[in-house]
C-alpha positions, 0 to 999 in steps of 0.5 A: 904327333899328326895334325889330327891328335895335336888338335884333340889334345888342344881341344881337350886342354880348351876343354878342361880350362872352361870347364875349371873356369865354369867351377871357379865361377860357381864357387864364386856364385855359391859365395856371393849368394851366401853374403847375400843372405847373411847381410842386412845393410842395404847398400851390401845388398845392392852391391851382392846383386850386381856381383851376382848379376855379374856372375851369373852372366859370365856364368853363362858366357862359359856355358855357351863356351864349352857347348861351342867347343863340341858343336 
């Protein structure tokens, strides 16, 4: 294997796990939204807004990850 396919193929392994990172971490949002709107206690919700502050950060993070892999 030349230099050059083991470096796509790493790339493209790098790829794929940001990419299942980014969709573990959606799912993760998707759930903490969904607790968000179905509590009431107000310490809950506080506690469902830094989770989801948390989230949408490493969210973000991930993003960024996966564009810089192409650019």
């Amino acid at each position: 294997m030349s230099k050059k396919s083991k470096q796509a193929k790493m790339q493209k392994d790098e790829y794929q796990k940001a990419v299942e990172e980014l969709g573990s971490i959606r799912c993760s949002l998707d759930d903490a939204y969904t607790r968000f709107d179905s509590i009431t206690d107000p310490y809950i919700m506080d506690a469902c807004i830094f989770e989801i502050s948390a989230l949408k950060s490493r969210y973000d993070c991930a993003v960024r990850n996966i564009k810089s892999l192409y650019l």
